[in-house]
C-alpha positions as CSV (number, residue, x, y, z in Angstrom):
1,X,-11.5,-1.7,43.3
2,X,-10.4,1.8,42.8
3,X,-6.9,4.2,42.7
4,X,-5.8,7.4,44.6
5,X,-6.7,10.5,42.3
6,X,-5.0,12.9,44.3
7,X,-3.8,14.2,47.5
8,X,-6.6,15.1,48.8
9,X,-8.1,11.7,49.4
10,X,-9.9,11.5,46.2
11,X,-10.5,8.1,45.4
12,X,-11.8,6.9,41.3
13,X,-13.9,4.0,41.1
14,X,-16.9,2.9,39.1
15,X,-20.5,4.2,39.6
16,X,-21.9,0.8,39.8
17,X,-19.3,-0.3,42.4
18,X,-21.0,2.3,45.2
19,X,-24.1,2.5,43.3
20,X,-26.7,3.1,46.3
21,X,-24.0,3.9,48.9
22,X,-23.4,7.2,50.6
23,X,-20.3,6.3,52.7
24,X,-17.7,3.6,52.0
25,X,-15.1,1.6,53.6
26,X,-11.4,1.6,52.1
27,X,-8.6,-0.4,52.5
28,X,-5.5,0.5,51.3
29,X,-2.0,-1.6,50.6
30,X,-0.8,-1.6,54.1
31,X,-4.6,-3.4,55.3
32,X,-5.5,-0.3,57.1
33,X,-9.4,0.4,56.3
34,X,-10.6,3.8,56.2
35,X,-14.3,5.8,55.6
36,X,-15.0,7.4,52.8
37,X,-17.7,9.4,51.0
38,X,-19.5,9.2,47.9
39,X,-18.3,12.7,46.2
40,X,-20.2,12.3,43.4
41,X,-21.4,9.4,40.6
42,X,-22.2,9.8,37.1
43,X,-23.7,6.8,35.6
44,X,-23.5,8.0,32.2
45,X,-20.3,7.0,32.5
46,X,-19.9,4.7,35.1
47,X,-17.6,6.5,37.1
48,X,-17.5,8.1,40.9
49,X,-15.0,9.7,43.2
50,X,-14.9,9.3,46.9
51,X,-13.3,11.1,49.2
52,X,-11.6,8.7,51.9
53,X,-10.8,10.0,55.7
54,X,-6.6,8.8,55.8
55,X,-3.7,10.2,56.2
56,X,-1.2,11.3,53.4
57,X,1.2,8.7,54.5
58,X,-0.9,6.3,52.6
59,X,-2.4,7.9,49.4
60,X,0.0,7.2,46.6
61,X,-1.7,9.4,43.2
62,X,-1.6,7.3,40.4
63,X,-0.9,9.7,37.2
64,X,-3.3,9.5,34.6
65,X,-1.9,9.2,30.8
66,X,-3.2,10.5,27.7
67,X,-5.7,7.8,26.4
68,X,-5.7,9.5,22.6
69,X,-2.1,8.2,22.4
70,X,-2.7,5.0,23.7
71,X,-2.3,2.4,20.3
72,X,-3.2,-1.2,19.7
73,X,-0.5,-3.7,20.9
74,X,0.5,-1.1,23.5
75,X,1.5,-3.4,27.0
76,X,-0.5,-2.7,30.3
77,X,-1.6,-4.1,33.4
78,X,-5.0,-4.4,35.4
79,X,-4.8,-4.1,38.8
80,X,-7.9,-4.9,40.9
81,X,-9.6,-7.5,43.8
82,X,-10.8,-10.5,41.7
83,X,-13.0,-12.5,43.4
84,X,-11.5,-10.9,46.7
85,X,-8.5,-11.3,46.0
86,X,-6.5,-7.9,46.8
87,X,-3.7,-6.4,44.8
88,X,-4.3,-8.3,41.4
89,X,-2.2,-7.7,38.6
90,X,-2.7,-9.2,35.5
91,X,-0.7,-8.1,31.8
92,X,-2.2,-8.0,28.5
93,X,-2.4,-5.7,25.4
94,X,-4.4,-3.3,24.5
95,X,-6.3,-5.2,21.6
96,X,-8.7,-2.3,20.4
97,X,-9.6,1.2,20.4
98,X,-13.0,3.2,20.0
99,X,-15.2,0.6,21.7
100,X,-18.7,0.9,23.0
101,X,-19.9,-0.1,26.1
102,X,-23.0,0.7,28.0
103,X,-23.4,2.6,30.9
104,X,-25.8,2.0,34.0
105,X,-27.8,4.3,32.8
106,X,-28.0,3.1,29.2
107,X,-25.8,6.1,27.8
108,X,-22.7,4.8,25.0
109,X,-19.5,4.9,26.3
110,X,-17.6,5.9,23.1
111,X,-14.3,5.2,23.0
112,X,-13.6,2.3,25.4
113,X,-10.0,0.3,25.9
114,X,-10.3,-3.4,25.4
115,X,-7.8,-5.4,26.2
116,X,-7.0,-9.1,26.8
117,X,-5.7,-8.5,30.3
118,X,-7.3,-10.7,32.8
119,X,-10.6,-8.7,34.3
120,X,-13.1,-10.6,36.8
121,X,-15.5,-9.4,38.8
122,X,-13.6,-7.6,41.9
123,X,-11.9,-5.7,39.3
124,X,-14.1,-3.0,38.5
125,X,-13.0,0.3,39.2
126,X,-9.0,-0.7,39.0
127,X,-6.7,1.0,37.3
128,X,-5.6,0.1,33.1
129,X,-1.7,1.0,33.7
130,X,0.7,1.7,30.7
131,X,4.2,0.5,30.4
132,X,5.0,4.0,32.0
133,X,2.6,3.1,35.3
134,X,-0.1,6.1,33.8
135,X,-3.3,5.4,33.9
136,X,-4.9,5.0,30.6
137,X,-7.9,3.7,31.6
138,X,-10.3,2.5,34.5
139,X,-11.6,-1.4,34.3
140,X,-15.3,-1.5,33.6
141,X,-16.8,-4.4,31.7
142,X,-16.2,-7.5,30.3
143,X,-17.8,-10.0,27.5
144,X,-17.9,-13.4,28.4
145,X,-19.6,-16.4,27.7
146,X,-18.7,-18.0,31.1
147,X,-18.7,-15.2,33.7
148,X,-15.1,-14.9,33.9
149,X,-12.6,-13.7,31.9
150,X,-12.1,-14.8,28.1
151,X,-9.8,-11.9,27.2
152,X,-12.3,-9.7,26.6
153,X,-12.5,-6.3,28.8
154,X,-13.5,-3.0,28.8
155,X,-11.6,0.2,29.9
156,X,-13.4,3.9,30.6
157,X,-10.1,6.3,28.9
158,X,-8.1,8.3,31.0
159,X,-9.2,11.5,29.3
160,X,-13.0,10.4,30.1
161,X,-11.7,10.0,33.7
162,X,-10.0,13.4,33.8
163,X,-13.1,15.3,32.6
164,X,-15.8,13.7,34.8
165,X,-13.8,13.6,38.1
166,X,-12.9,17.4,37.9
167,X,-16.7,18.0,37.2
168,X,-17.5,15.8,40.2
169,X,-15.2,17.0,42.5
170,X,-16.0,20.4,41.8
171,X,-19.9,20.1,42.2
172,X,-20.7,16.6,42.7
173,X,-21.9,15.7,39.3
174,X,-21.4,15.5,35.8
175,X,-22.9,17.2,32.4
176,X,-22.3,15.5,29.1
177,X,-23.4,16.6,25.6
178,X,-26.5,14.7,24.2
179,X,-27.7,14.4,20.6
180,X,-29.7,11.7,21.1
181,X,-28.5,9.0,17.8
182,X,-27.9,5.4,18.1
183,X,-24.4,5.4,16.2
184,X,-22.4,1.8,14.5
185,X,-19.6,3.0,12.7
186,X,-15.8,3.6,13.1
187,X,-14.2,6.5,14.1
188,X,-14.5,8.0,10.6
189,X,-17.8,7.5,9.7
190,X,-21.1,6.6,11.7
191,X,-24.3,5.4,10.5
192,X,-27.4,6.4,12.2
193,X,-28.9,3.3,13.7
194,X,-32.0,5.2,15.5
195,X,-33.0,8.9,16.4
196,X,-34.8,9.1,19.7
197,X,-38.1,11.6,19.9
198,X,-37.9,14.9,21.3
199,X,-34.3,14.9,21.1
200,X,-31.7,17.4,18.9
201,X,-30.9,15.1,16.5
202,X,-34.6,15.1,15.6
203,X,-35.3,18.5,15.4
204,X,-32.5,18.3,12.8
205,X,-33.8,16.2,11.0
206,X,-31.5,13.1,11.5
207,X,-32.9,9.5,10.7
208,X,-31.9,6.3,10.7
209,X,-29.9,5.2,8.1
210,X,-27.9,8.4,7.7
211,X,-24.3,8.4,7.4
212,X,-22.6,11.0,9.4
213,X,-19.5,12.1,8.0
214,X,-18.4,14.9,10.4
215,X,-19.5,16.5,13.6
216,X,-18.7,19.7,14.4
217,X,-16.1,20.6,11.4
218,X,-14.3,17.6,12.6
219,X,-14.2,13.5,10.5
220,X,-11.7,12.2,13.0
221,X,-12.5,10.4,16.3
222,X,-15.9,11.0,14.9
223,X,-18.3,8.2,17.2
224,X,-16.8,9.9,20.7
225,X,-17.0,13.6,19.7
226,X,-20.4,14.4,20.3
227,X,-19.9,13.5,24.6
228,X,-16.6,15.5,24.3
229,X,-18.7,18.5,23.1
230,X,-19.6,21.3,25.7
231,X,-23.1,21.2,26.4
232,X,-25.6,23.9,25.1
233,X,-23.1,24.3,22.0
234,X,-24.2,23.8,18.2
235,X,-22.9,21.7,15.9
236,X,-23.2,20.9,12.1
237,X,-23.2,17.2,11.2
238,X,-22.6,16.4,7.7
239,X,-24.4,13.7,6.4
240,X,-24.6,11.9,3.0
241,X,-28.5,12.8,2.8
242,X,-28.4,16.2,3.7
243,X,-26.9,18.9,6.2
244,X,-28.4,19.5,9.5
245,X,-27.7,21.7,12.3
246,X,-27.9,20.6,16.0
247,X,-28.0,22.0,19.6
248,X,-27.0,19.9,21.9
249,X,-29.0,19.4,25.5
250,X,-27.0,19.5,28.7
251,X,-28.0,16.8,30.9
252,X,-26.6,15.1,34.0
């Protein structure tokens, strides 16, 4: 599954989706099937944009929202190809913020949508639509004991979406901050679960079992603000155990 980004033929889907592809066929609401190519992937975040051959008489933009203003019990809708089946919608909430998921590539998505909308395979790469029809999310995952859906899926933010597709589009990949700490905390506070060797975090001096308690001059939306950061900056992280500076690596 996927959405129209823009007029231009962009098209947003998930890395895994065309994972291995270099062109790819599209069909859009009126069954027309068109050729696209593979703009760009990043599997850090398990996202891609292809650019798709049609005319502008079919690409509809969806509008993406602003996923830091997206709260718990907010309505949406999923709208994907389950199982084959085209032009799924299914309604839920939005049951929690600030959730992890892994990428492809083993990198932490920080600050994933769940929600208990009804997400099956087919629907990867569809749209999470507010009550105001913005995209606040693209469907990613799921956790299930049976395969399907048991209310339990996973969204990439819209504000993820908006910086990696304009990096994409613009040179066909995408650069992310890297520190290189297993985190498990909230959004307030994170506790080091692991430092990986050779990294920034362990030229600082991080270990595991520190407690961070801001990045950067900034406590809030603390687990998803190292990714955000621009790569090749510094930043301090505050820690109950002592204070340590790091530079974080750019890396695609």
């Amino acid at each position: 599954s996927g959405f129209v980004y823009d007029t231009n033929g962009h098209v947003i889907t998930n890395q895994h989706v065309v994972e291995g592809a270099t062109s790819v066929h599209v069909t859009f609401w009126n069954g027309k099937t068109y050729t696209a190519r593979v703009v760009g992937t990043d599997p850090s975040t398990d996202l891609a944009v292809l650019d798709v051959g049609a005319p502008s008489s079919v690409l509809y933009p969806l509008t993406l929202g602003d996923s830091g203003k997206v709260q718990v019990g907010d309505n949406v809708v999923a709208i994907g190809s389950p199982f084959g089946l085209a032009e799924t919608v299914t309604a839920g909430i939005v049951s929690a913020l600030h959730r992890q998921m892994t990428s492809p590539n083993n990198f932490t998505i920080d600050d994933s949508i769940q929600t208990d909308a009804a997400i099956n395979h087919g629907n990867s790469g569809g749209p999470l639509l507010n009550a105001q029809a913005q995209v606040i999310g693209v469907n990613a995952q799921i956790e299930s004991d049976s395969g399907g859906s048991d209310g339990v899926g996973f969204a990439i933010p819209s504000d993820t979406i908006k910086s990696v597709a304009s990096q994409l589009i613009s040179t066909g990949k995408a650069e992310h901050a890297y520190l290189g700490v297993e985190l498990n905390g909230s959004t307030e506070t994170a506790r080091v679960v692991s430092v990986r060797a050779n990294t920034p975090a362990a030229t600082a001096g991080l270990r595991a079992r520190d407690v961070i308690t801001a990045l950067g001059g900034k406590t809030h939306l603390l687990t998803p603000c190292a990714p955000q950061s621009t790569p090749g900056s510094r930043a301090s992280a505050c820690r109950l155990r002592i204070r340590a500076t790091a530079r974080a690596t750019r890396f695609s």
